[in-house]
N, C-alpha and C positions, 0 to 999 in steps of 0.2 A: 190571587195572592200567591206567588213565591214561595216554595217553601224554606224556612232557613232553621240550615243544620247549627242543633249544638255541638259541641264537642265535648269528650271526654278530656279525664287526665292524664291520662295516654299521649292522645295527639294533640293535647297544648304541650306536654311536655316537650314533643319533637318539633312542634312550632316556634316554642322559644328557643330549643336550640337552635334552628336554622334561623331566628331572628339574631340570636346570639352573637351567632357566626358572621350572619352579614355585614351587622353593625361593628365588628370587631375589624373587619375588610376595609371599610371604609372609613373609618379611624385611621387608620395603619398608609390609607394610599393618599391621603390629604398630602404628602410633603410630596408626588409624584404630580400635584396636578397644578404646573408650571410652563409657563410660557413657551413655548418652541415644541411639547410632547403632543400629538395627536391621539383624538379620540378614539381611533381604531387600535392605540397602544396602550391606552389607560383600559380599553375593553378589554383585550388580550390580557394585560395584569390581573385583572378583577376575575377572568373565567381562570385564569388559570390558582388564584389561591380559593377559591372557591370549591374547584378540584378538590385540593391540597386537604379540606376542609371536609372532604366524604357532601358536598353541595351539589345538588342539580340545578345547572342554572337553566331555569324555566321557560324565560322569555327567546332561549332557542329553541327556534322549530313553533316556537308557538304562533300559528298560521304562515305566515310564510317570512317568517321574522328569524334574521340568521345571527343575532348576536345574543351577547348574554346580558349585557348590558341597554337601556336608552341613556345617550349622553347629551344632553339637548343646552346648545349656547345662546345666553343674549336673547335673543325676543322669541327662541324658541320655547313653545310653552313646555310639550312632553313628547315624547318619541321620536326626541334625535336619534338618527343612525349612524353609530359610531363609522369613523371613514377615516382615512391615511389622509384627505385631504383636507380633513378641519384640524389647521392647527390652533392648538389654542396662543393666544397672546395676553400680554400684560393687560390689566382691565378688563379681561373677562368671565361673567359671571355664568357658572357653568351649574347646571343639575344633574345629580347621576341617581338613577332609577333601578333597582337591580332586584329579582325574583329568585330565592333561592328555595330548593326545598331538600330538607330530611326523612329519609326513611317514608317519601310521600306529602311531606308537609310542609306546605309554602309559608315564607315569610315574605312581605315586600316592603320594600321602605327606599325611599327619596332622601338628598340631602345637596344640600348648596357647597360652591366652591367658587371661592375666589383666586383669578389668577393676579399674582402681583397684590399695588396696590389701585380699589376701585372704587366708584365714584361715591360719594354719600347715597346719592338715589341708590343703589344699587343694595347697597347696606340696608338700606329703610325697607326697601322693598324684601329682600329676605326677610328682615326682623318681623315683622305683620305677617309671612305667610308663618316663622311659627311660632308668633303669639299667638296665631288663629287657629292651626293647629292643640297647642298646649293648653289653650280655653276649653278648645271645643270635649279633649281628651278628659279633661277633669270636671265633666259634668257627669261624665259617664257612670252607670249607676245601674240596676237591674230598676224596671220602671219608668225610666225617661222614656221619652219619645224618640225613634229614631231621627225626625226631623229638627228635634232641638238640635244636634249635633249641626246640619246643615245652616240655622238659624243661626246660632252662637258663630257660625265660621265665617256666613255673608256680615252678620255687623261689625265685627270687628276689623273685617278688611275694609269695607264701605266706611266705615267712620275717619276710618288714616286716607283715604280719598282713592280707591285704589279696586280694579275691577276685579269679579271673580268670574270666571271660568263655568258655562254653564253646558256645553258639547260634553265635558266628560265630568267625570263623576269618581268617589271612591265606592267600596262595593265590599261586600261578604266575601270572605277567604279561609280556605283550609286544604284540601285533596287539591280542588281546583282552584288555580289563581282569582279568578271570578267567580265567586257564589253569589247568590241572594243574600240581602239585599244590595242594591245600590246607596251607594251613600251621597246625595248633592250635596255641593258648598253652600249651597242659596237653600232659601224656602222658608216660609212659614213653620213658628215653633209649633209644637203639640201636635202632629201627623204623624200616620205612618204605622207602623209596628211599635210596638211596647220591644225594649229593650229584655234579653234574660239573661244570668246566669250561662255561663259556656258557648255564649255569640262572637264571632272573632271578624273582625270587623280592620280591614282597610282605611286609614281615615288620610285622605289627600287634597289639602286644598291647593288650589290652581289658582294663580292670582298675576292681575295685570297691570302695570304700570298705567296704563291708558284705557281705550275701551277692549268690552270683554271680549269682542269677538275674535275669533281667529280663523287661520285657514289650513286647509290639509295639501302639502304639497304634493307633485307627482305620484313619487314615492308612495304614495298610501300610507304612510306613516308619520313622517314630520308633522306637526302640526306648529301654526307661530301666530304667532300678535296681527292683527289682519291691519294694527296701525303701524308696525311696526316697531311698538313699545317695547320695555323691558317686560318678561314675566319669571314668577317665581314659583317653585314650587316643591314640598317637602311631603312626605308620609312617613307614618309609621302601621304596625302591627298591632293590633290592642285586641285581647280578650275583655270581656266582662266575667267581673268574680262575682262570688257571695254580694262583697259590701262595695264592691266600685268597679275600681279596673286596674291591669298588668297592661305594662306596652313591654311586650314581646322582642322589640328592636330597638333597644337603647342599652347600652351597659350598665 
């Protein structure tokens, strides 16, 4: 068994601000993410108020990963690589992934962008990844089981007809963008680690228009829809408290 750190009031403190912060970024660049600007420009934006922000952005350097941002389009599930050659267009449904940390302390968080206007599918298919998120967040409790989280995420995708993502996972956060534990979308309720008090916890679910599988391009990074489907996909930051839970990345 993994061992998973709590955290003090210290470094939630600095976790929410670097969720604060993020979340305040990506509020702010919504009116930049428009048809004709490329993802290697909207990355360039994001590293650079992030900067501005006293932010480290994490996911550079991290293994051989040279942006600050993942900007992943259309049937890509997660870890698009922002490029000068992906422009975006009218009708595209875009996710941006971004790791920021304070004084040491990551926050991460995912959120949807629509270019123009796009299709219903498209729309539904967001709505479900964060109904399934926002379910899974308010069960949260010192006590549950970790794998409720994962349970609450797969039915509530599966029920709107709609695949989850089982390759990646969300996962334990704080110093290191990845701690103990992992968090899956799927699984059986009642498993796992007992939730506690000062657990800080990643929750991302990954979800697919069509079937779950997907594939990992060249690149070693891209991953996509192995049907070529739409996928969606959102996170936030969430501590456990005393009586429930703080999402760290929302305003």
């Amino acid at each position: 068994m993994q061992h998973i750190q709590l955290k003090n009031k210290l470094a939630i403190d600095k976790m929410r601000t670097a969720g604060k912060r993020l979340a305040t970024i990506l509020k702010e660049i919504e009116p930049l993410v428009v048809a004709g600007i490329s993802t290697w420009e909207l990355d360039a934006e994001i590293e650079g108020r992030m900067r501005a922000l006293a932010l480290k952005p994490v996911c550079k350097g991290y293994g051989s990963y040279r942006h600050a941002t993942c900007i992943s389009v259309n049937n890509v599930v997660v870890h698009g690589i922002p490029s000068k050659d992906t422009i975006l267009k009218s009708g595209d449904f875009v996710k941006i992934d971004v790791v920021g940390s304070f004084e040491n302390y990551c926050a991460d968080m995912a959120r949807p962008f629509f270019v123009g206007a796009v299709d219903e599918r498209v729309q539904r298919l967001a709505a479900v990844a964060k109904s399934a998120l926002n379910k899974a967040i308010a069960l949260i409790k010192p006590g549950i089981f970790l794998s409720d989280i994962s349970a609450c995420i797969q039915e509530e995708v599966e029920q709107a007809g709609f695949g989850v993502v089982r390759y990646f996972s969300g996962h334990g956060i704080g110093k290191s963008l990845h701690e103990a534990p992992d968090v899956p979308n799927y699984g059986e309720a009642g498993e796992g680690p007992v939730l506690r008090e000062g657990m800080t916890l990643a929750i991302e679910p990954m979800i697919t228009e069509g079937s779950y599988e997907i594939v990992i391009m060249p690149d070693g990074w891209t991953a996509k829809t192995k049907d070529g489907g739409l996928a969606a996909h959102e996170e936030d930051t969430i501590v456990v408290t005393r009586d429930g839970v703080e999402i760290l990345t929302r305003l």
